[in-house]
N, C-alpha and C positions, 0 to 999 in steps of 0.2 A: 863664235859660231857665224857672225855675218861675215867675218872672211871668207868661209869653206862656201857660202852660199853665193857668195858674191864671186868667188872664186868658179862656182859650175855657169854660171849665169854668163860670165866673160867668157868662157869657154864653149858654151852652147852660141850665143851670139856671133862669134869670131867666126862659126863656120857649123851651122846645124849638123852638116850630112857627117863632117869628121866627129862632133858626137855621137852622134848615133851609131853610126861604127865602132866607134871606141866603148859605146855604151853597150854593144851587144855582144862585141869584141872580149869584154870583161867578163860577162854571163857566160862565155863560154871556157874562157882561158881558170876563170873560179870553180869553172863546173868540172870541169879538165881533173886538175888541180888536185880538188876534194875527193872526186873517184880514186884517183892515183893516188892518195897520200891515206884512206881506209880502204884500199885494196894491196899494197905496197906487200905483203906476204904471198900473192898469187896475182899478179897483176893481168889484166886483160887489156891488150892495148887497140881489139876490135870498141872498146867504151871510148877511153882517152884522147887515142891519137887523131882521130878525125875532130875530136871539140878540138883541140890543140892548132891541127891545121886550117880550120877554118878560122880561130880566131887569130893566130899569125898573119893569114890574107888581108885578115880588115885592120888589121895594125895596121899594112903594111898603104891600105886605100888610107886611113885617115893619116897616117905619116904626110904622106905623099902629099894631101890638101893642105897639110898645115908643114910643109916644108921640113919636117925634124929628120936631116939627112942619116944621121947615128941611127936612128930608130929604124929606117928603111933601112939602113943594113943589117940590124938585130931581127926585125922580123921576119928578113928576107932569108934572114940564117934558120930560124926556126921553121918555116917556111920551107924549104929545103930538105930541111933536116927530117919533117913529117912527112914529108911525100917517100921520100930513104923508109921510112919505118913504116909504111902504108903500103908502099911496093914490097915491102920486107911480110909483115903481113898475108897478105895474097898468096905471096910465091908459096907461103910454110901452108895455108890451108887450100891452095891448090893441090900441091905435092903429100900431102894428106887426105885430101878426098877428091881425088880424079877427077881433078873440073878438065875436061873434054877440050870444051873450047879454046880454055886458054892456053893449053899444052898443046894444041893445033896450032896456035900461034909459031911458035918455036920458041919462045921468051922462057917457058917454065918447063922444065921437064918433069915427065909423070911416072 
């Protein structure tokens, strides 16, 4: 048990701000997670995908302060990958309920 502790301990010291990130980074990526895995027969990805995207970003902030080059490109993948399913999102409930605006855009059609 004083490994694990001593273990967060070196990890908060080596760089506060990349914990905190990481540490809030988790509450979301877990919250993500647990929606999607007791929703997973009707899934809603207006819940999931945006915890998912925003804890991808702060992967990808504490990567970056703590140099872990792999992880900047895993996060930067999911990271990507949420924004794909976020714009995917929009277009299906634009094109579902006449959002105005953004079908003036030219981006969605209504």
């Amino acid at each position: 048990m004083n490994r694990i502790v001593s273990f967060f301990k070196d990890s908060y010291t080596s760089s506060p701000l990349a914990f905190i990130c990481e540490m809030i980074e988790a509450m979301f990526l877990i919250t993500a997670s647990a929606i999607l895995s007791f929703t997973i027969l009707a899934p809603n990805g207006w819940y999931f995908v945006p915890l998912y995207l925003v804890g991808s970003m702060l992967g990808i902030v504490s990567a970056v302060i703590r140099k872990a080059a792999f992880v900047i490109v895993l996060c930067s993948w999911f990271t990507i990958m949420n924004i794909v399913a976020l714009a995917q999102l929009v277009v299906v409930y634009c094109n579902e309920n006449n959002c105005s605006y953004a079908t003036s855009l030219g981006f969605i059609n209504g």
